[in-house]
Structures are given as structure tokens and as C-alpha cells.
C-alpha positions in Angstrom: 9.0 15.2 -8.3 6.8 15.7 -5.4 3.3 13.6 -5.0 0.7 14.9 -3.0 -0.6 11.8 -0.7 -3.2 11.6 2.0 -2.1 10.6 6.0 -3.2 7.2 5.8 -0.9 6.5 2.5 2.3 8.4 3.8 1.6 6.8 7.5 1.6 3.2 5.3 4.8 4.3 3.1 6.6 5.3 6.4 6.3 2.0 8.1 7.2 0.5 4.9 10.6 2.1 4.5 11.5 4.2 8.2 13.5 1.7 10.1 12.0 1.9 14.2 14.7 4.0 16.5 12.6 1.9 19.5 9.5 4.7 19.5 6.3 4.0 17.6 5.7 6.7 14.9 2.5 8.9 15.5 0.0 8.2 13.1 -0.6 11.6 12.4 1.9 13.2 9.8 3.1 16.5 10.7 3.7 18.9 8.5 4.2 22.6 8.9 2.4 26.0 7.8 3.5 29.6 8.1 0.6 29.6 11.4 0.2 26.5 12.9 1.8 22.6 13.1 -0.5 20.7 10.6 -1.6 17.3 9.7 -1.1 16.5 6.6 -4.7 15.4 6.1 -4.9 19.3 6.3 -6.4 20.0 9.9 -5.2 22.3 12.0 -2.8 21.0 15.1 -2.2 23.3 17.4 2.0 23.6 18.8 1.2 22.6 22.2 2.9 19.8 22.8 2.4 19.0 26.8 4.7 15.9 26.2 7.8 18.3 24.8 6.5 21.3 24.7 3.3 23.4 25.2 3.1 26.6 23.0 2.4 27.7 19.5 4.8 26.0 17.5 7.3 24.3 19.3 8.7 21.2 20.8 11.6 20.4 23.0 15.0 21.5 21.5 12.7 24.5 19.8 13.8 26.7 22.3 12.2 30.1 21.0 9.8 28.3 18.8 9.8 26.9 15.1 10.3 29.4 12.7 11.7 31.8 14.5 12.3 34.6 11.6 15.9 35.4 12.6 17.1 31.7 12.7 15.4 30.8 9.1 17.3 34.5 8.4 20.4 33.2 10.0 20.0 29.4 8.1 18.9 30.8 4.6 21.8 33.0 5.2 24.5 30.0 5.9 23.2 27.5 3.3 23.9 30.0 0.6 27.3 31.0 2.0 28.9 29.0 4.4 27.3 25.9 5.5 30.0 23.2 6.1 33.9 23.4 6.1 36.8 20.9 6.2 37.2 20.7 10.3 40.4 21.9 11.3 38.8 24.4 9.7 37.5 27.8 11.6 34.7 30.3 10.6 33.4 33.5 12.3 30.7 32.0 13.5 32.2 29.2 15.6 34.7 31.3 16.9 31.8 34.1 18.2 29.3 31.5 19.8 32.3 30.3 21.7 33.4 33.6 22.7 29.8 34.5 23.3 29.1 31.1 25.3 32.3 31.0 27.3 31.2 35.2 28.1 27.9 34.5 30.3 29.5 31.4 31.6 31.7 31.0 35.0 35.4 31.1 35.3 36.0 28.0 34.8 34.5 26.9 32.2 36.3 28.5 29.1 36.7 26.7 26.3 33.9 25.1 23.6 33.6 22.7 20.8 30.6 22.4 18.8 29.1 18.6 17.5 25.9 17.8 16.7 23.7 15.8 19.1 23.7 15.5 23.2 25.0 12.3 22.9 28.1 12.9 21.2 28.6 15.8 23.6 28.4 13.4 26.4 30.4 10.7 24.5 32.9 14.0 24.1 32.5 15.0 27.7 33.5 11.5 29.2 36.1 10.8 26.7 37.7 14.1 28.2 37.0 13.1 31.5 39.1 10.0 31.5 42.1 11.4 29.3 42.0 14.2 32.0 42.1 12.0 35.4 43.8 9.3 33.6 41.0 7.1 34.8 38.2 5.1 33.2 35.1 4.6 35.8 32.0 6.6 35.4 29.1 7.3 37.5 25.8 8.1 36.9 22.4 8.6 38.3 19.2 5.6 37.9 16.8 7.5 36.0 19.2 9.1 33.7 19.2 9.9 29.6 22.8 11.2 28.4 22.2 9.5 24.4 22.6 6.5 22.1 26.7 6.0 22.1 28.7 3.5 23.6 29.8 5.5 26.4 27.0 7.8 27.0 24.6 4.7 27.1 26.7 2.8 29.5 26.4 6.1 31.7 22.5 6.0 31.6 20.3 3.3 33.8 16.2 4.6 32.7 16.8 2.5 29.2 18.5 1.5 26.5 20.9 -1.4 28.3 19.4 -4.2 27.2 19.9 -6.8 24.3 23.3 -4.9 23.1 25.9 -7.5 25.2 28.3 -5.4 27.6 28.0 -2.2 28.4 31.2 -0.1 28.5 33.9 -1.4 31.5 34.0 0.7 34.5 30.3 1.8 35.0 28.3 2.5 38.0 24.7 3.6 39.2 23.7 5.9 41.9 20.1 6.1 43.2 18.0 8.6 41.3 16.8 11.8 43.9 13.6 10.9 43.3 12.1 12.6 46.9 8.3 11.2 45.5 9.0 7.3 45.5 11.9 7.0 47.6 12.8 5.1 50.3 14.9 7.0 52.5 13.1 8.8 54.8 13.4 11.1 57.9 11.4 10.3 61.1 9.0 12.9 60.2 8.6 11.1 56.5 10.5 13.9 54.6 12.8 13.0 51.8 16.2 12.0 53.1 18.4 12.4 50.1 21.5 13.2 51.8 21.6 9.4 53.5 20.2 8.3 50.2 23.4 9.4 48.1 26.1 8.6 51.3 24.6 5.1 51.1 25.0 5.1 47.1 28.5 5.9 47.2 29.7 3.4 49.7 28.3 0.8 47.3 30.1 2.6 44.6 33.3 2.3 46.4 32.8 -1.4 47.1 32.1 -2.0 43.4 34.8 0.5 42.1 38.5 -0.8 40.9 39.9 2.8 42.2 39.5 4.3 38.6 36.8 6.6 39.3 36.7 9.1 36.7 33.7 11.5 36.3 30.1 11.7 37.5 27.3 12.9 35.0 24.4 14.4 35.7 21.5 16.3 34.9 20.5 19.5 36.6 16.5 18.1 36.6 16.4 14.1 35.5 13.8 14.9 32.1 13.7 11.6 30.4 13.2 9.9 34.4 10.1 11.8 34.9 10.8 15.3 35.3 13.2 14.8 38.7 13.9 17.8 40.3 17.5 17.8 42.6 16.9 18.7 46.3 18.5 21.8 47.3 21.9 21.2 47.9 22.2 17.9 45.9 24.5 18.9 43.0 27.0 21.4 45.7 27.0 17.4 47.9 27.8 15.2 44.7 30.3 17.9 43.8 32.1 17.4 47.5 31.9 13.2 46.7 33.9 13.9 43.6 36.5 16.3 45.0 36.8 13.7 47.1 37.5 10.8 45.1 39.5 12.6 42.2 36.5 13.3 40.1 35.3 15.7 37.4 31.6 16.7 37.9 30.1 16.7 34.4 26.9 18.4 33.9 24.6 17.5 31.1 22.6 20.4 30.3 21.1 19.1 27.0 17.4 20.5 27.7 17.7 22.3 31.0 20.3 24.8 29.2 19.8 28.7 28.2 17.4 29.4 30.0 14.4 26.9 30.1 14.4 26.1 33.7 14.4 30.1 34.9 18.4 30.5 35.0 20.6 31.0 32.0 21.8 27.5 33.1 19.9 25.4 35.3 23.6 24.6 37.6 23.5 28.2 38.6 20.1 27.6 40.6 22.5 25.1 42.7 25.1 27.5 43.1 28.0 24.8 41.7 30.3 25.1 38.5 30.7 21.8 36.8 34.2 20.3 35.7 32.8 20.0 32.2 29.4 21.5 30.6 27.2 19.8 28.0 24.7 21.5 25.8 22.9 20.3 22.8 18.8 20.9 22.1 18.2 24.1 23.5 21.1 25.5 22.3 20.2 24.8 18.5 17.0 25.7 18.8 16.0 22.0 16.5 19.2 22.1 14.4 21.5 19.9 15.7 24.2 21.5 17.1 25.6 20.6 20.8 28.7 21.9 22.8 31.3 21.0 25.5 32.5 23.6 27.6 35.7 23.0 29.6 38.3 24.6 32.0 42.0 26.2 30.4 43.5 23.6 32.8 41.4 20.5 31.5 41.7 21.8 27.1 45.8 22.0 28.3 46.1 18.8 29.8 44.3 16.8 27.4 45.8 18.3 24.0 49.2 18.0 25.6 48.0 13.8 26.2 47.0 13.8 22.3 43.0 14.2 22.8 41.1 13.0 19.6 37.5 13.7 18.9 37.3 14.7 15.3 34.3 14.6 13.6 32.6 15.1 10.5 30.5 18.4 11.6 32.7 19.6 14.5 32.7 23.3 14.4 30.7 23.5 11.6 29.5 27.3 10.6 25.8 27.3 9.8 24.7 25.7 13.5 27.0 27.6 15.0 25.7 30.6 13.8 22.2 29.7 14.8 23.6 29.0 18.6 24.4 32.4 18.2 21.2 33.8 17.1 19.6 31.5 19.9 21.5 32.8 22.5 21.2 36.0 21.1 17.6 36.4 21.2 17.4 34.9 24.7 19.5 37.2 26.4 18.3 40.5 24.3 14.3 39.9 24.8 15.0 38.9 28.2 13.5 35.4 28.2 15.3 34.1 30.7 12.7 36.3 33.0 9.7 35.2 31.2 10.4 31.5 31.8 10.8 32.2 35.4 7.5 34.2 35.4 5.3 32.1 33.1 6.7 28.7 34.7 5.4 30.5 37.7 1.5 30.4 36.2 2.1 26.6 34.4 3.2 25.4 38.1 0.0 27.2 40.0 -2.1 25.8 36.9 -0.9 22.2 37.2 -0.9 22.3 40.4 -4.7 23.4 40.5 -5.9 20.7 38.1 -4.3 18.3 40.5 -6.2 19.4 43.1 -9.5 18.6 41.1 -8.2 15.1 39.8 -6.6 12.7 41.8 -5.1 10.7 38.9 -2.2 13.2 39.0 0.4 12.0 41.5 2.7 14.7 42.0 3.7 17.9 40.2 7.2 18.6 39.8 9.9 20.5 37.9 11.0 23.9 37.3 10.6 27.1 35.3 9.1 25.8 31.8 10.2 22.2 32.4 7.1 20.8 34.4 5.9 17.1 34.9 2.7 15.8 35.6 2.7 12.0 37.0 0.1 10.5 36.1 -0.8 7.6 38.8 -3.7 4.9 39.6 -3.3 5.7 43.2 -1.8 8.3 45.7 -0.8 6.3 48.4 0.7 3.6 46.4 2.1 6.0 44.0 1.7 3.4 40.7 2.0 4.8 37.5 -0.9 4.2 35.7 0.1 4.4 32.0 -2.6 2.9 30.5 -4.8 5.8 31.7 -2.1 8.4 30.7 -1.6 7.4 26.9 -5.9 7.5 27.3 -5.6 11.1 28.1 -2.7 11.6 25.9 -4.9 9.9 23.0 -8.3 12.6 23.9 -6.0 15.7 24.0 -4.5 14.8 20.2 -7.8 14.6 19.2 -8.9 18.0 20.7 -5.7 19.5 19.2 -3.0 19.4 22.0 0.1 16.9 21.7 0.6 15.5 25.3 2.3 12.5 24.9 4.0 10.2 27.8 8.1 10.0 28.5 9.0 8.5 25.6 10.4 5.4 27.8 7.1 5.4 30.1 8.0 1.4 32.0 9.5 3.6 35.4 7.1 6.7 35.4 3.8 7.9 34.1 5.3 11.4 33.6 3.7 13.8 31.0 6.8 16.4 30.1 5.3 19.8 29.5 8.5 21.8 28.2 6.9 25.0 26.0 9.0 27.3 24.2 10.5 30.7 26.3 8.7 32.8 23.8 5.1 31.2 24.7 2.1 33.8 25.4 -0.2 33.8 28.4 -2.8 33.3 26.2 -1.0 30.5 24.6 -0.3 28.4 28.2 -4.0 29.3 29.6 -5.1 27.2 25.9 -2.6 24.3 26.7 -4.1 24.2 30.3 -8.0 24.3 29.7 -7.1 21.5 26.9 -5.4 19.2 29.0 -8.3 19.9 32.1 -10.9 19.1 29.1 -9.2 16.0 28.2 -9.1 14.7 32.5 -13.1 15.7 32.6 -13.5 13.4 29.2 -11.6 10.5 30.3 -12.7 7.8 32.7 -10.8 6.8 35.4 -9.5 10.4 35.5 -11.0 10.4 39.6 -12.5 14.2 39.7 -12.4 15.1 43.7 -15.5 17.8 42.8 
């Protein structure tokens, strides 16, 4: 039977019985109405949420928005019919989204399965790797985030090491391209990531036991601070793999269909991974994730006995909303309208930062911005104590701009809204969050 309680009594129940997944819960209870996000003290919250999304009705993984009426059409639909199957059994749906997916993707990359979160697609994707090269070493970048399992964790350096005893064997860390705080730099003080990554290899090498598997990556480093790769990055850690033996795996998990202004953020570098990940974007919220492989890689692993058998692998009713989601991208053309309205988010950021000197650096690409918040320029310190201040004023005036949700390396605010977002809609967002810098001190106005 449902009881109708207040915020404060369902905030109290939740931290009586919700176990902590290491992020405090918000004390403001979301619920949702056929318009608007709502608290459930019944005020209005508006969607934009500048710390996963900005937009009317959205957050991260909700790619074309919550609610979207052909995905509730497409899950009311599956939940009556076919929602779950045995899973060496097939359905329509699986088969078409691979089809589909495997369609507007490279030669190359060919085949699919379909799990449930990015992690296990990353778990998936190394698991492949080191059946494939018959070699157990991975390699991944300082600020990463690849998920929660054992070997997806032991692949990621930004958090989530500590306090668990060894990581998996055979892992190994390459500087993030971070071209704001690093070190390496040319005589005329421009970002020099090229020595940056030579240098992280040779310490690679001298750490490796000659079992270097894979390197994964992400095409922008979200969970680091909103990292964008310096042109030609990706097409140089490609030639370091090729060189050692190496797949290149490529975790696409919120850079995917079309949020960063290509279908797939690796076709801005011009390079086709060894193996593809996908997960949030591609669900639109449900969770449903992919791995994308070569014929040659699928051939050589089945004929080695590959196992990765799951509860939910290939199961109908997400795949079916993949569908729709990639579906409605691709028809409405919103793989344009990223590129265009990331266009005005950039040019608006970039002007508030030139009114408040608080904000470091602007970076990202297409609708998948960062703002660093910092308590200086020149030393570049993230002040977080002043960005969960402004994160705490725009909640209040109705727009949820939270920090990276691991905020100890950067003071990044992730601004990730929703392909289908109006004008109208980001021009709110944006007069929000420069109403929240004017109302907080410490926010240093230049004017």
C-alpha cells in the first residue's frame, strides 16, 4: 500500500535503510511529473542538471530526455510482451540493435553484445582483450572512470583503489592529457602531450612483465574533470599499441551516440578502436550497455572458449529501447543539434568566465562541457569548497549543478544536457548558473 510522506520523513527512512554506494544522498527527494522533475515536498525542480545534465528533464545517460514518449511506448510495449528471456536466447530486438549499431559503425567493428551497465561492458571488453592477445596487462589513463568490477576498477586511477587489498595483477597508469595542470611543456609554454605520453610509456615498459594486453580509454576523461584529448592523442596511443601487441579499447559510456557532436566521439580523432564500449547514452537511463568487436577478435576468442554469460545479456526490452534511442537520434538529426547548441553552451560558458575569475578553465566538447571551478588562476587550485557553495545556491534557485561526483583531483562542474534541449531551455540553465556566481561570495566578479 502506498503512504504519502513529506521530504524530511522519506530523506530520514532513506538513510535508515539505503546502504551508501560512497556518494551522499541529496536531501531533496526527486520524484517525477508529466512536466517537470519534482521534489517531493511538491515544488517545482527544474531538469537542468549542470552537474549531469542541463535541460528540461534529463540527466546523464538520459540521452533524449526522460520520458521520451516513444521509449515509455517502446518499454510499456516490452514489459507486457517480451521483457526478459533465458540468454542463449535471441529476440528481434537484440538482433536489430546489433544490426543497426554494427550499420553506422566502421569496418571493423562488427559484432555486439548487450549487458547492462558500463562497467560490465568494460569488465566484458578487457576480459576479451586478454583471451584475444593471450596476455593479461592493462593500461589505463590517471583520471579515468571505467566502473565498480574487479577489472574495470583496477583499470581506473581518479578513485575507487583504496581500502579493497590488491588490485587486479598486471595494471598500469599513464598520465592523464590534462593540457590545463600539466607539466610538460613546450618552450613557448604550450601543452606538450606528445613528450608527456612517450615519457609514460617508457615507465610502462620498465614496470611491464611483457604481457601488455589492451589500453582503455575515454574519448573526453568525464569523471576526471571533463578532459578533452589533444588532437592527435588517440591516432598516437593507437601507434603505442600497434606497437606493443595491443588492442586499443575505447570506452564510450557517455561520450557515445552523439553527445559530443559525432555519432561517436572516436570519429572526431579519426581512429577505429580494437573494441567499442557503450552503456548510458545508449539506454537512454535503462540500463543497457554494449561491446562492439572485430569478426577476427568474436572468431578467435569463441574458438579459445570465451565465457561472459550473464543474467541480462541480450535481453529484449533494453535492447529495444537502444533501438528506439538510436533511432530517434539519427532520424531528428540530433547529432547536428549537439554540434550547434554545444556551440552556444561553449560561447556562454566561456563568457561567464570572462566575468568571474573563480572559473579556471572551460573545456569539453559538443554537449559535454566542464567548468573548473578554482581559488586562483595562476595556481590553478580547485577550490571545492566554493563550488559545492555555488552548487548549493543554484539547487535552491531551481538548477541541479552539482560537483564530479569524486571532486578530491578537480573542481569540475559537468554540464552534460540532453540532445533534444531547446535554446530556450540552455539560455535558462545559463542565466541560473551566472545568478548563482553574482549571489555567492568569493565568486571574484572582474566587472
Amino acid at each position: 500500500m502506498s503512504v504519502t510522506m513529506d521530504n524530511a520523513s522519506l530523506y530520514a527512512l532513506g538513510q535508515k535503510h539505503l546502504l551508501s554506494f560512497g556518494k551522499n544522498i541529496v536531501p531533496d527527494i526527486i520524484t517525477l511529473e508529466a512536466s517537470a522533475d519534482s521534489k517531493s515536498d511538491g515544488s517545482e525542480h527544474l531538469g537542468h542538471t549542470f552537474s549531469h545534465s542541463t535541460g528540461r528533464k534529463s540527466q546523464m545517460s538520459s540521452l533524449i530526455g526522460h520520458g521520451h514518449p516513444e521509449v515509455v511506448a517502446t518499454v510499456a510495449n516490452h514489459i507486457e510482451n517480451l521483457d526478459h528471456l533465458f540468454n542463449n536466447m535471441v529476440s528481434p530486438p537484440v538482433i536489430h540493435l546489433a544490426a543497426r549499431l554494427t550499420a553506422v559503425l566502421p569496418e571493423g567493428l562488427d559484432k555486439c553484445i548487450f549487458l547492462s551497465t558500463g562497467g560490465e561492458s568494460n569488465e566484458c571488453a578487457i576480459k576479451l582483450a586478454k583471451m584475444y592477445t593471450g596476455k593479461f596487462e592493462i593500461v589505463g589513463l590517471g583520471a579515468s572512470w571505467h566502473g565498480m568490477t574487479s577489472g574495470a576498477a583496477g583499470a581506473q586511477y581518479h578513485a575507487g583503489r583504496k581500502g579493497y587489498g590488491p588490485v587486479m595483477p598486471g595494471m598500469h597508469m599513464l598520465p592523464s592529457p590534462d593540457a590545463y595542470r600539466s607539466i610538460f611543456r613546450n618552450q613557448d609554454g604550450s601543452y606538450d602531450w606528445k613528450t608527456e605520453l612517450d615519457y609514460g610509456w617508457s615507465l610502462v615498459d620498465k614496470a611491464s612483465v611483457d604481457s601488455l594486453a589492451a589500453v582503455i580509454m575515454e574519448p573526453l576523461l568525464s569523471s576526471g574533470g571533463m578532459i578533452t584529448l589533444p588532437s592527435g592523442y588517440m591516432k598516437a596511443m593507437k601507434e603505442h599499441c600497434q606497437k606493443r601487441g595491443m588492442l586499443l579499447i575505447v570506452d564510450e559510456a557517455q561520450t557515445g551516440i552523439g553527445r559530443c557532436g559525432d555519432l561517436f566521439a572516436f570519429q572526431h580523432e579519426g581512429v577505429v578502436p580494437d573494441i567499442l564500449t557503450l552503456s548510458k547514452t545508449l539506454g537512454n537511463g535503462i540500463p543497457l550497455s554494449a561491446v562492439v568487436v572485430s569478426n577476427e577478435i568474436a572468431k578467435v576468442v569463441s574458438e579459445r572458449g570465451f565465457l561472459f554469460s550473464t543474467t541480462h545479456v541480450n535481453d529484449p526490452l533494453p535492447a529495444a529501447v537502444g533501438l528506439k534511442v538510436l533511432e530517434v537520434v539519427l532520424r531528428d538529426n540530433l547529432v547536428d543539434r549537439a554540434r550547434a547548441a554545444g556551440q552556444r553552451l561553449s560561447d556562454g560558458l566561456y563568457r561567464l568566465m570572462a566575468k568571474y575569475e573563480c572559473i579556471g578553465v572551460v573545456r569539453g566538447r559538443g554537449l559535454m562541457m566542464g567548468v573548473e571551478i578554482v581559488k586562483d588562476r595562476k595556481t590553478k587550485i580547485a577550490d571545492i569548497e566554493l563550488g559545492n557553495r555555488l552548487s548549493n545556491i543554484m539547487m535552491n534557485l531551481g538548477l541541479s549543478a552539482m560537483m564530479t561526483s569524486r571532486s578530491e583531483l578537480s573542481g569540475c562542474i559537468r554540464i552534460t544536457p540532453p540532445l533534444t534541449i531547446t535554446d530556450e531551455e540552455l539560455a535558462e540553465g545559463l542565466a541560473i548558473f551566472e545568478e548563482a556566481l553574482r549571489m555567492t561570495e568569493g565568486s571574484k566578479p572582474l566587472y
